[in-house]
N, CA, C and O atoms as a Maestro MAE file, in Angstrom:
{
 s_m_m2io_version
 :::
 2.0.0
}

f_m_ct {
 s_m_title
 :::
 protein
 m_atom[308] {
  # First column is atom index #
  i_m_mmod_type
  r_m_x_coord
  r_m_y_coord
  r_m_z_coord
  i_m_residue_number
  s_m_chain_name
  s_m_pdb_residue_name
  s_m_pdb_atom_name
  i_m_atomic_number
  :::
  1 25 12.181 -5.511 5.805 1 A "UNK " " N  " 7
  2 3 12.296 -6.718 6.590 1 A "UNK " " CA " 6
  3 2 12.339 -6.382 8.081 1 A "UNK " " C  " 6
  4 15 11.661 -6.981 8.916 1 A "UNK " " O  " 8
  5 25 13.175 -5.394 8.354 2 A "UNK " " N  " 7
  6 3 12.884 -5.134 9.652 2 A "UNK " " CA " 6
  7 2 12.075 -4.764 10.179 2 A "UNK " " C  " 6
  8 15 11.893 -5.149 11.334 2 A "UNK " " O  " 8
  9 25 10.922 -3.538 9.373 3 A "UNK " " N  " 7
  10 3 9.658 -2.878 10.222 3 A "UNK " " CA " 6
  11 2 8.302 -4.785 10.181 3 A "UNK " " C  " 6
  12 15 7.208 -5.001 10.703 3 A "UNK " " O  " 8
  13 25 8.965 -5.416 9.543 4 A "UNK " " N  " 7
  14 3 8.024 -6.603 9.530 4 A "UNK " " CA " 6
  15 2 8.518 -7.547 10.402 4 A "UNK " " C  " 6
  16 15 7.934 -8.551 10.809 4 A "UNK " " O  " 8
  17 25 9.716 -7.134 10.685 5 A "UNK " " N  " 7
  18 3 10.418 -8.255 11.952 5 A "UNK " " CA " 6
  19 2 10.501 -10.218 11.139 5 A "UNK " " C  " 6
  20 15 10.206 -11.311 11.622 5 A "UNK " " O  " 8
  21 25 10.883 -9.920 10.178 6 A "UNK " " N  " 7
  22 3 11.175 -11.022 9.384 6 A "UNK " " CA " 6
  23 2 12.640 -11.473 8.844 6 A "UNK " " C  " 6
  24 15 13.151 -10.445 8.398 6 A "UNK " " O  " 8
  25 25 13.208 -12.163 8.748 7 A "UNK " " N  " 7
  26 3 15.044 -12.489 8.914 7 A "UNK " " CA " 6
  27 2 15.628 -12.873 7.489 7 A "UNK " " C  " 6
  28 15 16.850 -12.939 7.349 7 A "UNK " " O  " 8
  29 25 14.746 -13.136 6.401 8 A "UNK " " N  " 7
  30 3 15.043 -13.316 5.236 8 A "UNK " " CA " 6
  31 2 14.161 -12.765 4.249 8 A "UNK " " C  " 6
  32 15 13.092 -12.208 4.494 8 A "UNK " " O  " 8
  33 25 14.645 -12.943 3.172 9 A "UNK " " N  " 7
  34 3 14.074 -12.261 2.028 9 A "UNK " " CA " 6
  35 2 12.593 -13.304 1.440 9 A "UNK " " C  " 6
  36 15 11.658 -12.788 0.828 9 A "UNK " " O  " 8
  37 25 12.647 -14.654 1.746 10 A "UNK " " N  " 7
  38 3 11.486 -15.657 1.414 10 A "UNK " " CA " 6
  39 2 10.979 -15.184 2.779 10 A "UNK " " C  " 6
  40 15 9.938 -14.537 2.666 10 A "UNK " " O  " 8
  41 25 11.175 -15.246 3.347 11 A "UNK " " N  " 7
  42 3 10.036 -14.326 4.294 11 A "UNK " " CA " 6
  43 2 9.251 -13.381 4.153 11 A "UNK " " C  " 6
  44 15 8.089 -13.617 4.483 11 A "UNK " " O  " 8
  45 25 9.556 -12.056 3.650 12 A "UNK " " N  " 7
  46 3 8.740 -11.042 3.012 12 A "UNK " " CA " 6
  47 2 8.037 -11.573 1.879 12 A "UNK " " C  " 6
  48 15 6.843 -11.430 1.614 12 A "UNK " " O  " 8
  49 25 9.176 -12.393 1.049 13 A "UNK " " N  " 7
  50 3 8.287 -12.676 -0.616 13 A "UNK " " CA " 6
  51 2 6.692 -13.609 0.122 13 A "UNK " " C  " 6
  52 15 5.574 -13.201 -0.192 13 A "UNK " " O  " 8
  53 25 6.869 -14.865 1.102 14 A "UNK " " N  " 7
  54 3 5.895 -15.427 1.493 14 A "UNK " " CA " 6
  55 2 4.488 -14.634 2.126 14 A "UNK " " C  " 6
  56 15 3.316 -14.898 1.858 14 A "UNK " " O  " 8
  57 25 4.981 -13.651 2.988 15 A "UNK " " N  " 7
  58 3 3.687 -12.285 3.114 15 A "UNK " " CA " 6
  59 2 3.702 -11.629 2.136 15 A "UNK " " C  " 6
  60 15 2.567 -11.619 1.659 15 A "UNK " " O  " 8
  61 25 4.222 -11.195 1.698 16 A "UNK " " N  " 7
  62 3 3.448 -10.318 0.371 16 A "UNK " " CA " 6
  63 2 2.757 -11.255 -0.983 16 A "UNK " " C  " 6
  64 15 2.212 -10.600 -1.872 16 A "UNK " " O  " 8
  65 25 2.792 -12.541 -1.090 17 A "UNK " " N  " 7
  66 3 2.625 -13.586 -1.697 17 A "UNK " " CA " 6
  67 2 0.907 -13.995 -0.790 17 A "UNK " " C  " 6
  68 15 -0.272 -13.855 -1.116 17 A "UNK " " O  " 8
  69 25 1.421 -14.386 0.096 18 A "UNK " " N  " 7
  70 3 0.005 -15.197 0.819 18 A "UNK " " CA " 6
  71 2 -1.186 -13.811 1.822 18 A "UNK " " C  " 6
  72 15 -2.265 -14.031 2.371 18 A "UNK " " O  " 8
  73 25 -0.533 -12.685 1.732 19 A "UNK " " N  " 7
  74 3 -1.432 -11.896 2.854 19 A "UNK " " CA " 6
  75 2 -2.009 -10.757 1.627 19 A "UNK " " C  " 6
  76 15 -3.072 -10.141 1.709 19 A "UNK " " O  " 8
  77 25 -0.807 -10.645 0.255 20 A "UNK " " N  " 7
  78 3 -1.568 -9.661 -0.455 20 A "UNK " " CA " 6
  79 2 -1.391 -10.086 -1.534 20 A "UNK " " C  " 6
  80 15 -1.062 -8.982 -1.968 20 A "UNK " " O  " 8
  81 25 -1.277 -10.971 -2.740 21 A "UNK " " N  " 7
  82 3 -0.976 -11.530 -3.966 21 A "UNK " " CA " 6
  83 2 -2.563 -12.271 -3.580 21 A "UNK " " C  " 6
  84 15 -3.657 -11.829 -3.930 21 A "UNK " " O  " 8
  85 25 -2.390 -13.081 -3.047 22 A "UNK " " N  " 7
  86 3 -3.328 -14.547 -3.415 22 A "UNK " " CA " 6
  87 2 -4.766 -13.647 -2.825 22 A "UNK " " C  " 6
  88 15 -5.656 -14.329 -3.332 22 A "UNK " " O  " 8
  89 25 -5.261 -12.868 -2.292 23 A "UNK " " N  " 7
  90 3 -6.352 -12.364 -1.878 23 A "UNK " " CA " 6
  91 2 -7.105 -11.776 -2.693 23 A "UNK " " C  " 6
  92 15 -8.315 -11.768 -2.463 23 A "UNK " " O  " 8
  93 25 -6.524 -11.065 -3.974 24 A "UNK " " N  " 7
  94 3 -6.769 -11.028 -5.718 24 A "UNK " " CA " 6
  95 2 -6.767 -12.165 -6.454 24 A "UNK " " C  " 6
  96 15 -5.813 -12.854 -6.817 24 A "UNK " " O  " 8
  97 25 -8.068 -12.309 -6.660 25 A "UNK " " N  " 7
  98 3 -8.051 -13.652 -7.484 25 A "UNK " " CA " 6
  99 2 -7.749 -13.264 -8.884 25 A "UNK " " C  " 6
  100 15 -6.679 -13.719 -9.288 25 A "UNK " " O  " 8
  101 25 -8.347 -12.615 -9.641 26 A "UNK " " N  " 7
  102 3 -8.049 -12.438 -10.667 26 A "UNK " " CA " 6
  103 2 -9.114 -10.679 -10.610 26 A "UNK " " C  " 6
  104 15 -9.700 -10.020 -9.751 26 A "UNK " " O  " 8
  105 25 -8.795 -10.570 -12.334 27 A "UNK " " N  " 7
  106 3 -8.734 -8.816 -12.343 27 A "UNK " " CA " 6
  107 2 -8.970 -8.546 -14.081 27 A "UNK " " C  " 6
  108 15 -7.901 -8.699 -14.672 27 A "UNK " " O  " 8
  109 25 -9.771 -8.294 -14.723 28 A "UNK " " N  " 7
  110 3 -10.266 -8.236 -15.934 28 A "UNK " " CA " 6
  111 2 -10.965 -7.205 -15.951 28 A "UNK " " C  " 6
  112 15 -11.785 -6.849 -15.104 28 A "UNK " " O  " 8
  113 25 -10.417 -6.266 -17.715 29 A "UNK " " N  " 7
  114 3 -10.787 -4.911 -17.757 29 A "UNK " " CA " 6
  115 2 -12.239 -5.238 -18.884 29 A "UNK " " C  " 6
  116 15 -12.272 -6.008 -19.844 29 A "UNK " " O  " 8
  117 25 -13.298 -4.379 -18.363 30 A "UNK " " N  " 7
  118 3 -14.257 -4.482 -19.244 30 A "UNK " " CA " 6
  119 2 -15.369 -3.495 -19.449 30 A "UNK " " C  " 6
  120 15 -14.989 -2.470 -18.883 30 A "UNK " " O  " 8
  121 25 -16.075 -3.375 -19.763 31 A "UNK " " N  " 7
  122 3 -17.501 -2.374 -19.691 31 A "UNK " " CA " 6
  123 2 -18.751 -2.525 -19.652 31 A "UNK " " C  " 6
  124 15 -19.483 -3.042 -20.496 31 A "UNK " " O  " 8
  125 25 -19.130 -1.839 -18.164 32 A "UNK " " N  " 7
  126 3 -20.784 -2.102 -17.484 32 A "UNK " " CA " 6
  127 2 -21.803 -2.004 -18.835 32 A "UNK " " C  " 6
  128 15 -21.879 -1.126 -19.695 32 A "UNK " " O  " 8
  129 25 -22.586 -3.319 -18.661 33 A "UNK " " N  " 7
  130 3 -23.324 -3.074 -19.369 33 A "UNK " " CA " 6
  131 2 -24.724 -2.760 -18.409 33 A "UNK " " C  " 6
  132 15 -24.684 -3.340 -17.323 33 A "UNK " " O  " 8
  133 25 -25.537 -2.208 -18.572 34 A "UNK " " N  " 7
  134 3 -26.665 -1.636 -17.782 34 A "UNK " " CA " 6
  135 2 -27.453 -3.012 -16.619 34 A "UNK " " C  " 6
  136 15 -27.796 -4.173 -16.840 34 A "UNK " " O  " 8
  137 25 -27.472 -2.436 -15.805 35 A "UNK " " N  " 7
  138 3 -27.592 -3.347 -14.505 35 A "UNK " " CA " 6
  139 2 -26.358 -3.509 -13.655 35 A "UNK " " C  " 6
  140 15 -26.328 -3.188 -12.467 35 A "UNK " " O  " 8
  141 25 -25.252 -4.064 -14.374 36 A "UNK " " N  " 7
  142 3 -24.058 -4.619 -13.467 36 A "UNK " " CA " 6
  143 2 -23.285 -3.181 -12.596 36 A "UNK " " C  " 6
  144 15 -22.143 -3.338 -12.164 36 A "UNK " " O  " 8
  145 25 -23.796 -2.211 -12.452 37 A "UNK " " N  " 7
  146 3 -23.338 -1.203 -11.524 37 A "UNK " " CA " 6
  147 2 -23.448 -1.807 -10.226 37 A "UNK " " C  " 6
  148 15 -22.502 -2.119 -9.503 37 A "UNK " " O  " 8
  149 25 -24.761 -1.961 -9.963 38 A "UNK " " N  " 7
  150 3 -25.280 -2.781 -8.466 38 A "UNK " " CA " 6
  151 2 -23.723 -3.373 -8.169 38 A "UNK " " C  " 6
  152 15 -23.067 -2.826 -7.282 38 A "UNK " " O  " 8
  153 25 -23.118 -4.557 -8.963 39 A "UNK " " N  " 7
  154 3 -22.566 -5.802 -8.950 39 A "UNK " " CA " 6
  155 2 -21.135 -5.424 -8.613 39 A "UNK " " C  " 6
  156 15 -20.637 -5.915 -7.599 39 A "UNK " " O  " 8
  157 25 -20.173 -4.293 -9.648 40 A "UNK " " N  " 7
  158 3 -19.759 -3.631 -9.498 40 A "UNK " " CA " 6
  159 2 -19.120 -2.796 -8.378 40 A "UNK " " C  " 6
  160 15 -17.912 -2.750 -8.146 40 A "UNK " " O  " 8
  161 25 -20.000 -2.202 -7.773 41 A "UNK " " N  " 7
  162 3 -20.082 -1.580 -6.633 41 A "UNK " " CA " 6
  163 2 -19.663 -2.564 -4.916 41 A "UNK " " C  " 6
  164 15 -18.941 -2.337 -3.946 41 A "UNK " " O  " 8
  165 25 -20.707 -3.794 -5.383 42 A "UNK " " N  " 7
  166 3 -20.335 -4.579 -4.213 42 A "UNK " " CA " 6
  167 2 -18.669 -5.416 -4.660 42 A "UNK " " C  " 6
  168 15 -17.780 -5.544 -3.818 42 A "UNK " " O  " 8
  169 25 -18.570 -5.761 -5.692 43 A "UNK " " N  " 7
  170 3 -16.813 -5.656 -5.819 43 A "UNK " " CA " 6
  171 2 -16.111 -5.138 -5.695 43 A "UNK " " C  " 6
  172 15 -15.012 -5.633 -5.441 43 A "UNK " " O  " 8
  173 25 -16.309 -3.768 -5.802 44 A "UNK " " N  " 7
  174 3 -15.434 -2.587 -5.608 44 A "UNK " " CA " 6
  175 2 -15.380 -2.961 -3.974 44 A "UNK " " C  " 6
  176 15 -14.466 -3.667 -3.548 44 A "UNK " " O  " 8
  177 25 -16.457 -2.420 -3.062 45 A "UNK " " N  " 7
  178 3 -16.389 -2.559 -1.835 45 A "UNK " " CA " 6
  179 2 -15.878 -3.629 -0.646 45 A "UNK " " C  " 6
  180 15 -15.470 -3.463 0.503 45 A "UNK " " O  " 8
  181 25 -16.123 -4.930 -1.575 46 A "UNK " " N  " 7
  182 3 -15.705 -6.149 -1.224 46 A "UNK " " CA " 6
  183 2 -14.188 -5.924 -1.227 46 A "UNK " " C  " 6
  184 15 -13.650 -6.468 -0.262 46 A "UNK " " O  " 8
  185 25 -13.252 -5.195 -2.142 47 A "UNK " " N  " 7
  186 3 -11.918 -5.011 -2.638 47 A "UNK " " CA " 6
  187 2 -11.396 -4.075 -1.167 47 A "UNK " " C  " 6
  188 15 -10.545 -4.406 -0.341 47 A "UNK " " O  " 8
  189 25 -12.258 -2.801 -1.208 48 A "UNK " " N  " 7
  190 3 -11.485 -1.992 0.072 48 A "UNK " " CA " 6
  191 2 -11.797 -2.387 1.224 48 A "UNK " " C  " 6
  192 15 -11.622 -1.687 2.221 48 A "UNK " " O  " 8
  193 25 -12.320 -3.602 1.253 49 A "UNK " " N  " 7
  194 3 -12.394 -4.082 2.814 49 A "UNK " " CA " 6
  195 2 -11.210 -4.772 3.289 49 A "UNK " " C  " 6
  196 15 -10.589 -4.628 4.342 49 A "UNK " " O  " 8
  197 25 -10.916 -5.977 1.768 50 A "UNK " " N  " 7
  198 3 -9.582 -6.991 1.904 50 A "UNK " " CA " 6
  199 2 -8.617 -5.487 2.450 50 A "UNK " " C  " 6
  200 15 -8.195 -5.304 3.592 50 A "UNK " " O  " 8
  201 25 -8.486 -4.746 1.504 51 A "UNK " " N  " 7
  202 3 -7.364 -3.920 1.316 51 A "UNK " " CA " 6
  203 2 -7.645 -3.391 2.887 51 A "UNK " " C  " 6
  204 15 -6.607 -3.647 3.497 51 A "UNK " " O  " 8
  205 25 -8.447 -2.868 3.646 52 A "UNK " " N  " 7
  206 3 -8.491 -1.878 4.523 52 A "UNK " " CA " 6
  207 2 -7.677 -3.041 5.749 52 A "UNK " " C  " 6
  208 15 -6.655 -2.634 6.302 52 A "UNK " " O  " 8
  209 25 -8.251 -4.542 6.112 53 A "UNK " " N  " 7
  210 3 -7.859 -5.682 6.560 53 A "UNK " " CA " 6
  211 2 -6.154 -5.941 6.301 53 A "UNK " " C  " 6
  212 15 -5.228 -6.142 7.087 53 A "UNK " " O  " 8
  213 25 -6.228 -5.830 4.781 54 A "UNK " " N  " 7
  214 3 -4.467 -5.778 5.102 54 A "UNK " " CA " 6
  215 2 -3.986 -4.880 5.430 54 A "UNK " " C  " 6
  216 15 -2.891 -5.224 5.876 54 A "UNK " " O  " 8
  217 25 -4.105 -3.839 5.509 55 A "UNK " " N  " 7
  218 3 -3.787 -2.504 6.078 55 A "UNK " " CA " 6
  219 2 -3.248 -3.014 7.737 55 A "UNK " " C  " 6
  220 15 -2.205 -3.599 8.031 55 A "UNK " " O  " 8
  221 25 -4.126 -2.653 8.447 56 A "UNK " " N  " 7
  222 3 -4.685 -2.912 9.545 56 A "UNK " " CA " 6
  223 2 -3.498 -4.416 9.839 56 A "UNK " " C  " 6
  224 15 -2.848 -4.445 10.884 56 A "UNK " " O  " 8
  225 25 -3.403 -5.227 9.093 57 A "UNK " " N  " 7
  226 3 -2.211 -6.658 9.573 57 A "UNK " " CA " 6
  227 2 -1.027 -5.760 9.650 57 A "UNK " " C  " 6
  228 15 -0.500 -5.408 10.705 57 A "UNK " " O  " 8
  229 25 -0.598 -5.370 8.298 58 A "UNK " " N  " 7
  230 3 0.736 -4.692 8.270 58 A "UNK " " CA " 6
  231 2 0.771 -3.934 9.618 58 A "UNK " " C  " 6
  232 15 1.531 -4.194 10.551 58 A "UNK " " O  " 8
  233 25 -0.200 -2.920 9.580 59 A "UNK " " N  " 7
  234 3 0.436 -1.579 10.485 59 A "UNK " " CA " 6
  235 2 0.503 -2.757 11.893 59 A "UNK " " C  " 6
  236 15 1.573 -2.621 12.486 59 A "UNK " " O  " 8
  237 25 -0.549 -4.026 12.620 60 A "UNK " " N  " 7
  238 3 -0.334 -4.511 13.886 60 A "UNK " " CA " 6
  239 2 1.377 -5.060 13.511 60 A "UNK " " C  " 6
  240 15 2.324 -4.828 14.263 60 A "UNK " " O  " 8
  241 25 1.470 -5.726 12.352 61 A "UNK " " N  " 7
  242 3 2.915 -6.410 12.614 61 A "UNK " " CA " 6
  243 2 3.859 -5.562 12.787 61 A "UNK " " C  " 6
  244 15 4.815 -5.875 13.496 61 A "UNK " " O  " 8
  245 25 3.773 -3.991 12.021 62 A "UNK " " N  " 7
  246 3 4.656 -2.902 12.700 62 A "UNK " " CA " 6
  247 2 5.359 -2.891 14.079 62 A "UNK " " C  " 6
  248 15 6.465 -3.142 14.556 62 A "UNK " " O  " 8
  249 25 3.528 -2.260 14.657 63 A "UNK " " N  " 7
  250 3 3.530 -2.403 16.048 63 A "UNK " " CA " 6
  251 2 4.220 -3.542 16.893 63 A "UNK " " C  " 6
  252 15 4.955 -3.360 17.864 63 A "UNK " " O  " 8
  253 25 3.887 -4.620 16.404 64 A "UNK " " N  " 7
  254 3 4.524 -5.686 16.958 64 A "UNK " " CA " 6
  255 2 5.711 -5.838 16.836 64 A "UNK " " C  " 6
  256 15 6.234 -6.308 17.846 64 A "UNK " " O  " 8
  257 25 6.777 -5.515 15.516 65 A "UNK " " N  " 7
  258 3 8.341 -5.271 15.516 65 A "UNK " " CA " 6
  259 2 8.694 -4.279 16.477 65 A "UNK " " C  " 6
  260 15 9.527 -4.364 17.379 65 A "UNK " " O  " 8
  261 25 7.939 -3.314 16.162 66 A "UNK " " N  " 7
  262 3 8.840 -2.059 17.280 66 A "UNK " " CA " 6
  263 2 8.103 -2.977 18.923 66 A "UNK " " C  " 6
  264 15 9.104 -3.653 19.162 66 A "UNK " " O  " 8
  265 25 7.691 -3.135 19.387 67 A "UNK " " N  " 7
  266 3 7.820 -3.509 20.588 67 A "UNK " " CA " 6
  267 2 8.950 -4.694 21.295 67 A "UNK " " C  " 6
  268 15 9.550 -4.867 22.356 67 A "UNK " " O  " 8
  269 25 8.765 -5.459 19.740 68 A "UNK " " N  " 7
  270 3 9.794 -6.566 20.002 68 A "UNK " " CA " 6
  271 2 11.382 -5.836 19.757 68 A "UNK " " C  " 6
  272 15 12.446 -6.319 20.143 68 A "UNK " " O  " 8
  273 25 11.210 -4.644 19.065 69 A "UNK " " N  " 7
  274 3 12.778 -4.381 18.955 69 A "UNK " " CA " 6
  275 2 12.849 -3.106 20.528 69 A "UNK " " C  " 6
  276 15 13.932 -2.544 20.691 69 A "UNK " " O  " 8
  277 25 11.879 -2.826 21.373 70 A "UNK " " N  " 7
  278 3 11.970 -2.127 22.348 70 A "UNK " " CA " 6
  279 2 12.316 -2.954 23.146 70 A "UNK " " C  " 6
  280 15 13.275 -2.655 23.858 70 A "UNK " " O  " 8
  281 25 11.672 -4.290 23.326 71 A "UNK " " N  " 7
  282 3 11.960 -5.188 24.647 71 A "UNK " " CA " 6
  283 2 13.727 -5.918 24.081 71 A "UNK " " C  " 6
  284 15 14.424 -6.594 24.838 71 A "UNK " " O  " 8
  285 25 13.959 -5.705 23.226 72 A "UNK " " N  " 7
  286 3 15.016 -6.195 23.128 72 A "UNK " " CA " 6
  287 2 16.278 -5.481 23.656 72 A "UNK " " C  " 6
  288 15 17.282 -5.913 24.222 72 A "UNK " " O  " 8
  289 25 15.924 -4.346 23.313 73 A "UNK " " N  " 7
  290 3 16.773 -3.050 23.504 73 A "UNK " " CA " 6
  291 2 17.084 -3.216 25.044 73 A "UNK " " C  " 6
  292 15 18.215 -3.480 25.453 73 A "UNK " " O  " 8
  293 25 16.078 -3.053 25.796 74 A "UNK " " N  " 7
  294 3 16.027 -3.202 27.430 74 A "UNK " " CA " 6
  295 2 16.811 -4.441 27.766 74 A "UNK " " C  " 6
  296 15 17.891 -4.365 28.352 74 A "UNK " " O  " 8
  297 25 16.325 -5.470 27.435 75 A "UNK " " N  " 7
  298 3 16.836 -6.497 27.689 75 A "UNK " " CA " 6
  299 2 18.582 -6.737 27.144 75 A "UNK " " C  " 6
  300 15 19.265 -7.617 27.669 75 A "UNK " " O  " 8
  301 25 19.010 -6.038 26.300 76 A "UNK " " N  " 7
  302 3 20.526 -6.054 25.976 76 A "UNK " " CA " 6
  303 2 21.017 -4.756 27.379 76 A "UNK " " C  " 6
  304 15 22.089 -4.820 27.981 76 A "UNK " " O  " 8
  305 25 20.254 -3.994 27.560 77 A "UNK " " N  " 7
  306 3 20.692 -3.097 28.637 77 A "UNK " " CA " 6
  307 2 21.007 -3.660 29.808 77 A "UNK " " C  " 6
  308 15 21.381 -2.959 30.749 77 A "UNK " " O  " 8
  :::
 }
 m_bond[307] {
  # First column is bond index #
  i_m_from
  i_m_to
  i_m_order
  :::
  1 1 2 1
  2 2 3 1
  3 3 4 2
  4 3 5 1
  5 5 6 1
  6 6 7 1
  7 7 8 2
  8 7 9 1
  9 9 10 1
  10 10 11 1
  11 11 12 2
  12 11 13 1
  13 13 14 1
  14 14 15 1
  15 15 16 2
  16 15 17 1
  17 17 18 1
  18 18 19 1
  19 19 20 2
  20 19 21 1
  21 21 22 1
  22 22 23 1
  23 23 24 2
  24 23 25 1
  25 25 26 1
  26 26 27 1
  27 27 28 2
  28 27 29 1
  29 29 30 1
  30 30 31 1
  31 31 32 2
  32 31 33 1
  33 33 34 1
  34 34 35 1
  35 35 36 2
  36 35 37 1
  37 37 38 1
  38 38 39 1
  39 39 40 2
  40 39 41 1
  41 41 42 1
  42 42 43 1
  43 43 44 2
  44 43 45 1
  45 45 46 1
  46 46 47 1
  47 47 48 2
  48 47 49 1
  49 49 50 1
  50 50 51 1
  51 51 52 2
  52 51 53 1
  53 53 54 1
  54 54 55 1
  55 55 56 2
  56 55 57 1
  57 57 58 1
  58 58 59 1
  59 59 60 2
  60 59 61 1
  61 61 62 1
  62 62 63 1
  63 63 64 2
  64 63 65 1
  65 65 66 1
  66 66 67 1
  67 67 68 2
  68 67 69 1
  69 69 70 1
  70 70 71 1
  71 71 72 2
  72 71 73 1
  73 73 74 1
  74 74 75 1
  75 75 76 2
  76 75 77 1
  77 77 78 1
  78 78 79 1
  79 79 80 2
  80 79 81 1
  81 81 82 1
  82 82 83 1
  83 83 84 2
  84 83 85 1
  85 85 86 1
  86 86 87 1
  87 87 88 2
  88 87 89 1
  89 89 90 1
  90 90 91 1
  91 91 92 2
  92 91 93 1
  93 93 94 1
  94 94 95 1
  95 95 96 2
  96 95 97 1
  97 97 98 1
  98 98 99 1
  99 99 100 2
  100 99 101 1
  101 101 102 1
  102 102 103 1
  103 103 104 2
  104 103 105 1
  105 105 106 1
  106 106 107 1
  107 107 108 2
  108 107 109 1
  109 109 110 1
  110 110 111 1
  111 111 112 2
  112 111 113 1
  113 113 114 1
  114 114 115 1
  115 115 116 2
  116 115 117 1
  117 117 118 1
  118 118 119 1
  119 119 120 2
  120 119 121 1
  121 121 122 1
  122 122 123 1
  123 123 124 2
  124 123 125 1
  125 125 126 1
  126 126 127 1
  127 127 128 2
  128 127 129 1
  129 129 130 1
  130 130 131 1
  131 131 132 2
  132 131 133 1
  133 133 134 1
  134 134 135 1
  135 135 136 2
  136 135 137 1
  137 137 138 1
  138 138 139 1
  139 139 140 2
  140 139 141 1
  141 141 142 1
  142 142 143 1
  143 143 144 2
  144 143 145 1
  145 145 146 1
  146 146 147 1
  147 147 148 2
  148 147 149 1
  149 149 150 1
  150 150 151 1
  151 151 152 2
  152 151 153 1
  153 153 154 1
  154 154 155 1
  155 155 156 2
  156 155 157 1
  157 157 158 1
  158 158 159 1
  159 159 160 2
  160 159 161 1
  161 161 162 1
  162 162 163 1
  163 163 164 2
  164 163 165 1
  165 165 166 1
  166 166 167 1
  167 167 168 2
  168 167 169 1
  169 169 170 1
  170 170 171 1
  171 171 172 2
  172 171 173 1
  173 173 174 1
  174 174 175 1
  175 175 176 2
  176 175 177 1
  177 177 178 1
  178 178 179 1
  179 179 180 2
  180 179 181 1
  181 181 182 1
  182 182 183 1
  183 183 184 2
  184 183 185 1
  185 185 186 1
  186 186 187 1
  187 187 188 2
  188 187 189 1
  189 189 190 1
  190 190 191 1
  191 191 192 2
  192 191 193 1
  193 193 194 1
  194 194 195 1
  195 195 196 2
  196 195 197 1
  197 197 198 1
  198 198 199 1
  199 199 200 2
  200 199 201 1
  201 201 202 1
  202 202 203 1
  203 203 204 2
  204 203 205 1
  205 205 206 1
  206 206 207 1
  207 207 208 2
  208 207 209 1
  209 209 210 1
  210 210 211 1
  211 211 212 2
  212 211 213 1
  213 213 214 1
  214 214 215 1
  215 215 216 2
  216 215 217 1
  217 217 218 1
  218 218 219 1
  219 219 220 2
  220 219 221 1
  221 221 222 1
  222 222 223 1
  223 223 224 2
  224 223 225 1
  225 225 226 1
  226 226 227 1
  227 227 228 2
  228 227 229 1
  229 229 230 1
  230 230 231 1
  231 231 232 2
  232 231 233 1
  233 233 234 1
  234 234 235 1
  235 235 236 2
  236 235 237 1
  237 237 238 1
  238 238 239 1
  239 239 240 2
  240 239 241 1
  241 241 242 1
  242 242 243 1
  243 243 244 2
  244 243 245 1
  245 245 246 1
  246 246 247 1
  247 247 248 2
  248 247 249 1
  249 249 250 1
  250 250 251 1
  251 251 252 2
  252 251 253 1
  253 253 254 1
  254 254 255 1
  255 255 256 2
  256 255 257 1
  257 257 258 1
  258 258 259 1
  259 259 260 2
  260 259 261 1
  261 261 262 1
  262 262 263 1
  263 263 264 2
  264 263 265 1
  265 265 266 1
  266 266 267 1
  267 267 268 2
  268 267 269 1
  269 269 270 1
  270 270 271 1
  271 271 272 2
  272 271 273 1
  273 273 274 1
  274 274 275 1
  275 275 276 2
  276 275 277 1
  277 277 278 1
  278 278 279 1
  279 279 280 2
  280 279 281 1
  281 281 282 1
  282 282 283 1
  283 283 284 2
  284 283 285 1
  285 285 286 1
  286 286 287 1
  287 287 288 2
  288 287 289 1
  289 289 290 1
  290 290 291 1
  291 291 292 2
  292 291 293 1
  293 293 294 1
  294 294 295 1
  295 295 296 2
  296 295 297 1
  297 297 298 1
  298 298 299 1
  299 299 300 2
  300 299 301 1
  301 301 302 1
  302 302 303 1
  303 303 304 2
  304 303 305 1
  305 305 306 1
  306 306 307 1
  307 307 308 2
  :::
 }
}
């Protein structure tokens, strides 16, 4: 909660709910039948982009706690 700079616990559950839950629509185990590699592949890739995108939110909201907990710091000084 703190490296996310968030004050309650429905706070985290709501980002990890709406920024990485709901971005998986759904997820079913099965086996390529000849052709669907192509198809496959662009799902797969489509997947580490969301993922690389949430990446990339988390680590800015990081950034953004520690600055907000730096200017705070100063400012209690």
């Amino acid at each position: 909660m703190q490296e996310l700079d968030v004050i309650n616990v429905l706070e985290v559950e709501d980002f990890l709910i709406n920024e990485c839950m709901y971005v998986v629509q759904f997820a079913a185990g099965r086996d390529l039948r000849p052709g669907q590699l192509g198809s496959m592949i662009h799902t797969l890739s489509n997947w580490l982009s969301t993922s690389d995108n949430l990446l990339i939110i988390i680590q800015n909201k990081i950034k953004w706690a520690d600055t907000m907990s730096e200017l705070d710091k100063k400012h209690k000084k």
